[in-house]
N, C-alpha and C positions, 0 to 999 in steps of 0.2 A: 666509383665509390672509393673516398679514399679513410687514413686515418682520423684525418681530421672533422669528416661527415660525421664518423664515428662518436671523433670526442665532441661535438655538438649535439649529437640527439642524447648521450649520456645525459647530459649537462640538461638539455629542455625536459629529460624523464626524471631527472633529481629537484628539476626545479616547479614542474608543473607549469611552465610559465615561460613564452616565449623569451619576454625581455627581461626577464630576470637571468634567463640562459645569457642572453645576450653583453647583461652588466657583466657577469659573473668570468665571464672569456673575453671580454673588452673589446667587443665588437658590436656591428650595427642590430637590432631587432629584423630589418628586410631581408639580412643577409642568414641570420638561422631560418627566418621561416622559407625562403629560398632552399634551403638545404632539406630541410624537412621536407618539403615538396618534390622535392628532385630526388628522395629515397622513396617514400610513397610512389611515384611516379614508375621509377625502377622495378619493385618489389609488385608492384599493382595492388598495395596494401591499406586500408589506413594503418597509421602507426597512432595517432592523438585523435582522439574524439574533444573534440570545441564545444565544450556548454558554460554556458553562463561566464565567457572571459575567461574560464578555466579547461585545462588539457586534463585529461585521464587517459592515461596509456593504455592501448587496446591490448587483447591476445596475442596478436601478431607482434605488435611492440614491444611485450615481457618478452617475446622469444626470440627475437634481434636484441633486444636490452644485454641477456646471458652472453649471449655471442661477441656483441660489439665490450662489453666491458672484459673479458677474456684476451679478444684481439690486440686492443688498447694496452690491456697490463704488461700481455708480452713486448709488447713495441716501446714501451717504456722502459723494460727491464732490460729488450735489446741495446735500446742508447744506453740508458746506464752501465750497460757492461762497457761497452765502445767504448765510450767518453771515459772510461778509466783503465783502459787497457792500457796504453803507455802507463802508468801507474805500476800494472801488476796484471803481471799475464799467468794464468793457469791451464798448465795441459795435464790432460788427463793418460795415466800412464797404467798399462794392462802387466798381468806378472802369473805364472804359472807356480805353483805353490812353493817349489825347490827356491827358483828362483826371487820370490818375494821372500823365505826364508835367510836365505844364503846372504844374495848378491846387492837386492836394494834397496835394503834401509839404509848402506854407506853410499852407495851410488845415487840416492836423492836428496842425503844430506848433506856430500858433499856438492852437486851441483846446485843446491839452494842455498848454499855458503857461497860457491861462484858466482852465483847469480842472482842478488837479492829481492829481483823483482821479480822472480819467475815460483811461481807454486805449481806444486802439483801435487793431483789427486790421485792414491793408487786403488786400483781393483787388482786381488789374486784368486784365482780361479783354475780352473784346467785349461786346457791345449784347446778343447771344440770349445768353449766356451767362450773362451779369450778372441777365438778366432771368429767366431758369431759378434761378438763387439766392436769388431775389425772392424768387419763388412757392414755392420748397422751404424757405424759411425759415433758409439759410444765411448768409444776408446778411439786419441790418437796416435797410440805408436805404444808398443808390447814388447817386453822379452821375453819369450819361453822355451822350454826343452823337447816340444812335440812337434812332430812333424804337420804343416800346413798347408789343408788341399786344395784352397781356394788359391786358383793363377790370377786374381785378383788385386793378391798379397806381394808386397817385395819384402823377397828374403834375405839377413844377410848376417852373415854367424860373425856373430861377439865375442864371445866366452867359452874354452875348451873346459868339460865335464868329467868326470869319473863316473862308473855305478860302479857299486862294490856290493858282495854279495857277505851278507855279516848273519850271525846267529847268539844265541845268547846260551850264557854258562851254563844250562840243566841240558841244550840241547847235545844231540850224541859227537855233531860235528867240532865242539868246543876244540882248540887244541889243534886239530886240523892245518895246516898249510895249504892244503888244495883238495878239491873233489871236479869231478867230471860233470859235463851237462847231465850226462844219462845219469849220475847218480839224485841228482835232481827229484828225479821219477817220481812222481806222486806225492811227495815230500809236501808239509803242510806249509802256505807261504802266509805273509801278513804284507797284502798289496794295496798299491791305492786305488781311486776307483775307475769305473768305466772313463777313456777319454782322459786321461792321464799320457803325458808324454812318457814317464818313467815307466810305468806299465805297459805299454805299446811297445816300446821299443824291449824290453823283458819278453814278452808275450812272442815278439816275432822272434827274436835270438832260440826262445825253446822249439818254435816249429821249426825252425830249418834243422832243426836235430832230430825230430820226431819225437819231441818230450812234452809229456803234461806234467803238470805241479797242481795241487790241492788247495785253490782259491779258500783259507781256511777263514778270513779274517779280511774286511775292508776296511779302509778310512781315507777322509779326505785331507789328512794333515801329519808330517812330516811325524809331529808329538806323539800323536799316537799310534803310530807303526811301531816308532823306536821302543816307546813302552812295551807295547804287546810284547816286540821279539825279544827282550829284555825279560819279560815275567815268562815264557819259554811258551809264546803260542805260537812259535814258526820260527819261518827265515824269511828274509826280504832282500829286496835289492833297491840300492837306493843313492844318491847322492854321498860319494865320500866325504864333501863340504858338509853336509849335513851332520854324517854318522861319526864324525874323528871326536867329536867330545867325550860321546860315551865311550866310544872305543878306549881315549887313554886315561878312562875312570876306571876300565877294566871292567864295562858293564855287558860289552859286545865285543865279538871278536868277528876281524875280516879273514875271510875263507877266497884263497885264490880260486877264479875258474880255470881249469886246464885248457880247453879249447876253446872259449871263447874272452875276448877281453872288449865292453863294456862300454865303451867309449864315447861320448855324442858333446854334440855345439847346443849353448844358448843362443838362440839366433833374435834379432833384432825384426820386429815386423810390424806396416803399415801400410795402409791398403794404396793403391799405387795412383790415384786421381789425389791425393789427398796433397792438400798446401802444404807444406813442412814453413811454418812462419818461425822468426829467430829464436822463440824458445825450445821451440822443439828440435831445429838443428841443433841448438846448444848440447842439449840432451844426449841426442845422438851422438854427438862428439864426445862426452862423457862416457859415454854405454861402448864407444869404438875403441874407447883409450885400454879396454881389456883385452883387445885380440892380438 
């Protein structure tokens, strides 16, 4: 069975009519009804009932009809991509919220000014989710802040980070220069969510101290964190790239940790079978040119 079996029995169920199939694709009439026979044959189906010099499509044939023109549209829209791909190649690029905040809206616009035939599509998401599109092959190539469990993945750090831990003016810390993890203690926080790389690596820095904080507040966006701990529902810890605007509005103030300093890589990740074809090296070369 191939495509083009395919796009002949479309063509005799649109047309009712062997040789009309036949005009209509500029081939012989022996050679569709040949095809037709030799799918029949295959399937042990009728596909056309013959009365009166005319075909009506059987049950079997409406439900190969769905199939075969499904098949067909993909295979068309496969060439079509192809055949224009010299033209304009598009990869698809993954980002973890810090990071699609921060780092690249200037890192795909200037590689699409280097590149003018290269598009790309971004998805930003979390750390496990980014990395679930890795491995499904939704995404070709990610940067993010979280750490990645699948040894499926090549890892490779980009971009050195801050977290800083900031609070807003009503809160008691305002003014402060430094506080201790243990002061920490139960303190009400405004964090992002589950599967967050910024969170993770927060979360494990207070166990090794033996400290909880007061999950007071969730969100999945950089905007509304800052807000919360700004209108005084907590503290957070979060990208310094992110938090320096409002800091020198004077809307947040950063609180050194005394024992711990915060530190992590944007790392560059794609799943390790995967082609790297010359857009995406390009890219790469872009995203390397920060480390």
């Amino acid at each position: 069975m191939t495509i083009r079996h395919l796009q002949i029995f479309i063509a005799v169920a649109d047309c009712s009519n062997m040789s009309a199939a036949a005009k209509k694709l500029y081939i012989s009439q022996p050679t569709v009804s040949q095809v037709i026979s030799e799918m029949e044959d295959v399937y042990g189906v009728k596909l056309f009932e013959r009365l009166s010099k005319k075909l009506y499509i059987t049950q079997a044939g409406n439900q190969l009809l769905g199939y075969a023109k499904s098949i067909v549209a993909l295979f068309e829209e496969m060439q079509h991509s192809l055949s224009h791909a010299s033209e304009h190649q598009t990869i698809k690029v993954g980002a973890t919220i810090t990071v699609g905040n921060c780092l690249l809206p200037g890192l795909v616009s200037r590689a699409e000014a280097k590149y003018p035939n290269m598009g790309v599509q971004v998805v930003t998401d979390n750390t496990q989710k980014i990395e679930k599109m890795i491995l499904n092959s939704e995404l070709d190539l990610a940067v993010v802040e979280g750490a990645i469990k699948s040894k499926d993945i090549i890892v490779k750090p980009a971009v050195e980070d801050q977290l800083i831990l900031v609070c807003g003016i009503d809160h008691p810390f305002w003014g402060k220069d430094s506080v201790s993890i243990e002061e920490l203690s139960e303190q009400p926080f405004v964090l992002r969510e589950e599967g967050s790389g910024t969170r993770e690596q927060f979360e494990k820095c207070l166990e090794s101290k033996g400290v909880s904080v007061y999950p007071k507040w969730t969100c999945h966006g950089s905007d509304g964190i800052l807000s919360a701990v700004a209108g005084g529902q907590g503290l957070t810890v979060i990208s310094k790239l992110l938090a320096d605007n409002m800091v020198a509005q004077n809307k947040l103030h950063i609180i050194r940790l005394k024992d711990a300093e915060l530190r992590r890589t944007f790392n560059l990740i794609y799943h390790k079978n995967k082609f790297l074809s010359k857009p995406m090296l390009n890219f790469i070369g872009e995203v390397m040119e920060g480390n």
